[in-house]
C-alpha positions in Angstrom: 155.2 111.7 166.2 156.7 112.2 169.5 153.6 113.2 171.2 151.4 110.6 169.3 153.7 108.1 170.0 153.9 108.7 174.3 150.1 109.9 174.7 147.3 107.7 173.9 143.9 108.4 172.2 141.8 110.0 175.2 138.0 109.9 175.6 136.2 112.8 175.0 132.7 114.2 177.1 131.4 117.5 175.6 133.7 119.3 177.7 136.6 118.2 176.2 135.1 118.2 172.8 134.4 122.1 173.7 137.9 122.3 175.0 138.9 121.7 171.4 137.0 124.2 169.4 139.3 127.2 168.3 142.8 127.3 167.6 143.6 124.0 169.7 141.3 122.1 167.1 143.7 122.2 164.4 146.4 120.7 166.6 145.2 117.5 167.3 143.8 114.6 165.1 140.8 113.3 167.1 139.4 109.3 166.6 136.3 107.5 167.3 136.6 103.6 167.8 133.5 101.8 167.9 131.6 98.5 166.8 131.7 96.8 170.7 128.9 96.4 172.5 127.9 94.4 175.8 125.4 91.6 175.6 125.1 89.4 178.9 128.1 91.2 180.2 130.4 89.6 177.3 131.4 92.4 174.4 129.0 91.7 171.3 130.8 92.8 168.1 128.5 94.5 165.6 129.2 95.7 162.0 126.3 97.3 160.9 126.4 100.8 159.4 123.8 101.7 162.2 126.2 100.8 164.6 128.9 103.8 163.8 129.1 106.5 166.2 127.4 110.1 166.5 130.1 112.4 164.7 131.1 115.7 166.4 134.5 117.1 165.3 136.3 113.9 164.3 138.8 113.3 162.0 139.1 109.5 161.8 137.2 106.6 162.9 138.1 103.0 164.0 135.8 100.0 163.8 136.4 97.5 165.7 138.3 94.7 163.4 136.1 91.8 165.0 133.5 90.5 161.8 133.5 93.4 160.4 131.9 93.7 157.3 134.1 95.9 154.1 131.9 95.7 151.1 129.8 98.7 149.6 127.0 99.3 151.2 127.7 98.4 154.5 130.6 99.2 157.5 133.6 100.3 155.3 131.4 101.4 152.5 129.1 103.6 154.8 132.5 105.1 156.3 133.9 105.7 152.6 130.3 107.7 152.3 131.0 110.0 155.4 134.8 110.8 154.1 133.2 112.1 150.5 130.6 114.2 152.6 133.3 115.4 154.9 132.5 114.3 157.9 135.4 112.5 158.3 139.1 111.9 157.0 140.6 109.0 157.9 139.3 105.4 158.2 141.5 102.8 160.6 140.6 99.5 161.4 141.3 97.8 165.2 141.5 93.6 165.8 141.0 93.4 161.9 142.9 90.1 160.2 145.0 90.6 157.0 142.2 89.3 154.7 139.6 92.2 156.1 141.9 94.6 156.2 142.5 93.7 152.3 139.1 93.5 151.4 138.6 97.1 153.5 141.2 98.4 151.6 139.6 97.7 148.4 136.4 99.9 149.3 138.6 102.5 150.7 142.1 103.4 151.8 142.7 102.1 155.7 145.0 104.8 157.1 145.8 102.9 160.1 145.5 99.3 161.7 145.5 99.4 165.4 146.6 96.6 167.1 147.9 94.6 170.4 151.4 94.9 169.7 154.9 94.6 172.7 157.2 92.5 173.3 155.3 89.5 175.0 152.2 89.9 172.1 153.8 89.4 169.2 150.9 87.5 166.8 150.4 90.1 164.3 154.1 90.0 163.0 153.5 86.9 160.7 150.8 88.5 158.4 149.4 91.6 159.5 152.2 93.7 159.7 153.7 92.6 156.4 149.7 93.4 154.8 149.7 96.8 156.4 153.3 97.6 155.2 152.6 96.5 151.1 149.7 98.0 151.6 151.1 101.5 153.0 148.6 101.4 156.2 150.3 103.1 159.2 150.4 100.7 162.8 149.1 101.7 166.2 150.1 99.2 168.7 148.2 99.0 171.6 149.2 98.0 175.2 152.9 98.2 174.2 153.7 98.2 177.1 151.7 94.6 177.9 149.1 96.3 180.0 151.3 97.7 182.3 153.1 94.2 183.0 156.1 95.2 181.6 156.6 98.3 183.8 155.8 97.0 186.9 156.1 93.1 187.0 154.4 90.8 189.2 154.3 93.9 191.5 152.0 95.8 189.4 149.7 92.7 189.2 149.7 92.5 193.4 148.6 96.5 193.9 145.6 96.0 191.5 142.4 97.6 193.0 139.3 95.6 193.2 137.3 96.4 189.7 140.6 96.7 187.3 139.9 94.8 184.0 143.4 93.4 183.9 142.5 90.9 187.0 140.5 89.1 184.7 143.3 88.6 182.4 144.7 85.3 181.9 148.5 86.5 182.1 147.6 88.7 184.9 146.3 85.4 187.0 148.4 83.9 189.8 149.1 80.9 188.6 150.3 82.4 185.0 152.2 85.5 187.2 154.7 83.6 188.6 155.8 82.3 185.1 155.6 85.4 183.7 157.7 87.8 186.2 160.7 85.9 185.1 160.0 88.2 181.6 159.6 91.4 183.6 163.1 90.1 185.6 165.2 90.2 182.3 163.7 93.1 181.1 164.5 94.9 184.5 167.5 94.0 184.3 168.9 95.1 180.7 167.2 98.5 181.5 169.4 99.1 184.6 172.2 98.3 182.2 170.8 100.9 179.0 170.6 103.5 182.4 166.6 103.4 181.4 163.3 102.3 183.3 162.0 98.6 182.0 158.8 100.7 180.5 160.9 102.8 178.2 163.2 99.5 177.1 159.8 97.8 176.4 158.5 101.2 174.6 161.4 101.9 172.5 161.1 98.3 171.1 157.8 98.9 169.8 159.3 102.1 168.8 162.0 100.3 166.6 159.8 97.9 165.0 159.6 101.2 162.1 158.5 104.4 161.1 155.1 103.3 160.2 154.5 102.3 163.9 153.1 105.0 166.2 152.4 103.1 169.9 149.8 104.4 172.3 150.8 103.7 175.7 148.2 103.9 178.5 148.9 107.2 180.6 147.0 108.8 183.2 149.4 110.3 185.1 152.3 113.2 183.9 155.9 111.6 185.5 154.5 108.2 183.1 153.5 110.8 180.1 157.6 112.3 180.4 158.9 108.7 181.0 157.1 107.9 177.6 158.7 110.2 175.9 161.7 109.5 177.3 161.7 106.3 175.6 162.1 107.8 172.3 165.9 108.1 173.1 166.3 104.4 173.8 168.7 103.7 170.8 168.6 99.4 170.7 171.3 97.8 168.3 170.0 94.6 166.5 171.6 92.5 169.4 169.9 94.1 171.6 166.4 93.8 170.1 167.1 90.2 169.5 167.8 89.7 172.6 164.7 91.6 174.1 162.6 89.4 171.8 164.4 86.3 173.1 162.9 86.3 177.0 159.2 86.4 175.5 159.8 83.6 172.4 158.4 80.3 172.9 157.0 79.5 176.2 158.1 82.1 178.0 154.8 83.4 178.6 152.1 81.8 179.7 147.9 82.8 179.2 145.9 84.1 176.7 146.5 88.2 176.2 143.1 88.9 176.3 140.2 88.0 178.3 137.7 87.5 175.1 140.0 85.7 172.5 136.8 86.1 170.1 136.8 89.7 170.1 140.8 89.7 168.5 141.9 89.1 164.9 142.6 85.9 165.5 139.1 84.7 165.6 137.7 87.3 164.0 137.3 86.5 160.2 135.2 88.5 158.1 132.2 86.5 157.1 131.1 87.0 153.1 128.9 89.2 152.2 126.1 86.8 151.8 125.9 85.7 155.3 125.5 88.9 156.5 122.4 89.8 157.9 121.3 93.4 159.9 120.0 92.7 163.8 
């Protein structure tokens, strides 16, 4: 758990695929996400069986939750076909709301739900985590640590290079940054108190949220990989989770958390069966 929880899923070219092979293959549980595509330069959701990826050593795989569709015969249905062939073990769902992720659930068991989940992106708590948990599906936050906001501040958001994603973001945008520094500030600030850094407060709240919650922090480099795992011995009372909660609630932050809003659960309701239609 420890290593799952402070290193996130890495892509894989045929060297590391390669790298694998051997005794190192039984050590690792290795997942495919797919189901986005570009159209126009906007991401185009598809749910087609066609649309799964080529399988080379995998042990799960992750469509993305955005109109997906979970009857037989098609996205979930296909995956259920590659598990009884052994191709694959697991099936998780990503961006999926609490009705597909029932109606997934019904063709197949969902291992795992990966979502948007820290302390400023909270949306899923109302429905989706209480699905996953009566249900018994495992939850991979990602961006726990808000895309890097909540280690760095309004700091972080001034040494972005020209090209990174997160410039785009609607929190990440000047006018929304100066609001939203005052939630890094308080967070800063009860981690110099804990003797911790404002990244592994932030983590280890995603880590209390339960057992059944395994976050994925971005991490590219090794001192943030250790400082991840560092946050595992955060202990937070219920005060201090509360409290934690308290400088994100309401109004406290300002702009959407993602750049397409369309391609999240939120807008993202499976469509019946009968309107589907293959492109």
């Amino acid at each position: 758990m420890a290593a799952a929880a402070a290193v996130r899923r890495t892509k894989l070219g045929s060297q590391g695929l390669e790298a694998l092979k051997g005794g190192w293959r039984e050590k690792v549980q290795l997942a495919t996400k797919f189901g986005i595509s570009s159209k126009n330069g906007a991401p185009k959701t598809r749910g087609d069986p066609d649309s799964t990826p080529s399988l080379n050593l995998e042990d799960g795989i992750w469509p993305s939750g955005f109109r997906i569709t979970c009857d037989h015969g098609t996205n979930v249905g296909a995956l259920k076909e590659l598990v009884k062939e052994g191709k694959i073990k697991y099936i998780g769902l990503s961006e999926a709301s609490a009705s597909t992720i029932r109606r997934a659930h019904a063709v197949h068991p969902i291992t795992a739900v990966q979502m948007e989940w820290s302390l400023w992106s909270r949306d899923i708590e109302a429905d989706i985590v209480p699905t996953c948990r009566e249900l018994g599906i495992a939850i991979v936050p990602y961006s726990p640590l808000g895309r890097g906001f909540l280690s760095g501040g309004a700091n972080l958001v001034a040494n972005l290079v020209d090209g990174d994603f997160r410039k785009n973001m609607p929190r990440f945008k000047p006018e929304n940054v100066e609001h939203n520094k005052k939630i890094f500030e308080r967070v800063h600030e009860m981690a110099q108190k804990k003797g911790c850094t404002p990244s592994q407060l932030a983590l280890a709240w995603v880590h209390h949220q339960g057992k059944d919650v395994c976050p994925i922090p971005g991490t590219t480099k090794i001192e943030n990989l250790n400082q991840n795992i560092g946050a595992l011995s955060v202990k937070l009372t219920p005060e201090e989770m509360a409290e934690l909660e308290s400088y994100a609630s309401g109004d406290a932050v300002k702009g959407d958390r993602h750049v397409y809003m369309s391609t999240t659960w939120i807008n993202s309701e499976t469509p019946p069966l009968s309107s589907w239609k293959p492109e």
